[in-house]
N, C-alpha and C positions, 0 to 999 in steps of 0.2 A: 895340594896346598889349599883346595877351594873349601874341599871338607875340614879342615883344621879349622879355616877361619869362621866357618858354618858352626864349629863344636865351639870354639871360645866365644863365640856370639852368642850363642843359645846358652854358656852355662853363666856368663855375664849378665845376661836376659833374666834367667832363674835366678842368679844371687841378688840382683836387682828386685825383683819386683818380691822376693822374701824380705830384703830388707823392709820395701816400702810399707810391707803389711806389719810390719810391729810396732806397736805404738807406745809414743815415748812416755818414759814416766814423770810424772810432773812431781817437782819439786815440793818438799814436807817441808813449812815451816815446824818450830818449835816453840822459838821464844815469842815472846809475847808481843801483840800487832804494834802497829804506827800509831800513838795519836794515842792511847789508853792508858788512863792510869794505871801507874805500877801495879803489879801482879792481878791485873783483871785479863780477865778470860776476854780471848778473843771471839767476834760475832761471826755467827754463823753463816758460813759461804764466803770465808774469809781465805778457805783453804789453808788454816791451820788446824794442826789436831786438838780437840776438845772431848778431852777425858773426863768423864761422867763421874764427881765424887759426893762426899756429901762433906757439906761444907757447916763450920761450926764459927759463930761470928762471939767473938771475944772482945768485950767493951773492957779498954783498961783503967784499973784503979784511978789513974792521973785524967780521967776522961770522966768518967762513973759522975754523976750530980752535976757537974758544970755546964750541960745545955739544958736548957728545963726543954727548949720548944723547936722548929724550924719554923721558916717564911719561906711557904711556898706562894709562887707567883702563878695566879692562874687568869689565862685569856680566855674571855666571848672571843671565839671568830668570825662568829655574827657579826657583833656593834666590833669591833677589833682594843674593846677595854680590858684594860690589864690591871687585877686587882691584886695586892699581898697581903696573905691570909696569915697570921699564925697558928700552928698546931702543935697544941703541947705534946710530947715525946707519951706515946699509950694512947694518947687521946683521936679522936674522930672531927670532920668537920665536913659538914654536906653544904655543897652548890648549893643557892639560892636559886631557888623557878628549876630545877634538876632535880632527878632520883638518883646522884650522883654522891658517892662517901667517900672519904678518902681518912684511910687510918693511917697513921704514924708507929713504925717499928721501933727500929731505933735510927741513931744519927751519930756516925763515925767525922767527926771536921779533917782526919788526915788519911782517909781510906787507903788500904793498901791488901792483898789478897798474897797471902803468905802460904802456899800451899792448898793445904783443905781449910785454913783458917782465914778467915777476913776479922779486920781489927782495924786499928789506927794505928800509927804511926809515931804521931802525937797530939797533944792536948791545944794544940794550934790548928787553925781551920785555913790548911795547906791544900787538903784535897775534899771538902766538905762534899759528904754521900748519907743520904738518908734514903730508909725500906720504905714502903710505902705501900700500902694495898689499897686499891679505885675499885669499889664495887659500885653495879647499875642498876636497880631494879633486884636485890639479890642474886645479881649474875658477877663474878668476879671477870673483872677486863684486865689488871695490871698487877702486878704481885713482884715486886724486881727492886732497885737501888737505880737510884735519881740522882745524880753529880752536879752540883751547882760549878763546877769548871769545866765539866764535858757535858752539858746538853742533849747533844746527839747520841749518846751512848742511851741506850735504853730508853728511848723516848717515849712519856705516853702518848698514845694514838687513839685521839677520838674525833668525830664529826663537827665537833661542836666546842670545845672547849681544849687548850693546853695546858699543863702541869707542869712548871718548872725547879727546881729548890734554889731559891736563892740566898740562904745561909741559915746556919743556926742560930739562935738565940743563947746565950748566955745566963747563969741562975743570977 
């Protein structure tokens, strides 16, 4: 009887400690994060999947000529002064006392991310996203879509200065 209970211990012992060595598999989101405008890709280390495609941004006809500009909002962190700039949609504007440039791509007021496509939604500034490129000394620091209703989402990060979009301009 003593060996019985020696053999169900030991093969208890071995299904045990097999179990404990496999390691569970952690949950796949899909759909798209908490907190982010519709059909934008979730941030990295967010532990959803992000599938690498190449994305075509489609400005529509009802959109096309009705922003000439945005107002981006940009702070000294220094003095903690908050100035807003406008920059016309193509157009470039550089920091003052900085080698800092920031170009204007384009400017979607209802951003929405439709597959491979980013476009608006509509011709109303529901979810207002402008591209933006921030170069330093002819070094490129930022190259990405700025959300005047999510902030956090792609923020620029520099030492010295923030970049915010605080809406479009109208023609």
């Amino acid at each position: 009887m003593k060996k019985l209970i020696v053999v169900v211990l030991a093969i208890v012992l071995a299904l045990s400690f097999v179990a404990c060595k496999k390691e569970p598999e952690a949950p796949i989101q899909q759909s798209g994060a908490q907190g982010l405008p519709d059909g934008h890709p979730a941030p990295e280390g967010s532990g959803q999947i992000m599938v690498p495609q190449e994305r075509q941004i489609v400005v529509p006809d009802n959109v096309k000529g009705k922003w000439k500009a945005i107002a981006l909002s940009i702070e000294d962190k220094a003095s903690g002064k908050v100035t807003v700039q406008k920059v016309s949609m193509g157009g470039e504007y550089k920091i003052p006392g900085s080698d800092i440039r920031i170009t204007v791509s384009e400017f979607l007021p209802d951003f929405i991310m439709e597959g491979p496509v980013i476009t608006s939604r509509s011709a109303e500034p529901n979810n207002p996203a402008a591209r933006i490129t921030v170069m330093e000394g002819g070094e490129e620091l930022f190259a990405s879509w700025i959300y005047s209703n999510h902030p956090a989402i792609h923020p620029f990060q520099h030492e010295k200065y923030g970049i915010t979009l605080k809406e479009g301009v109208r023609q």
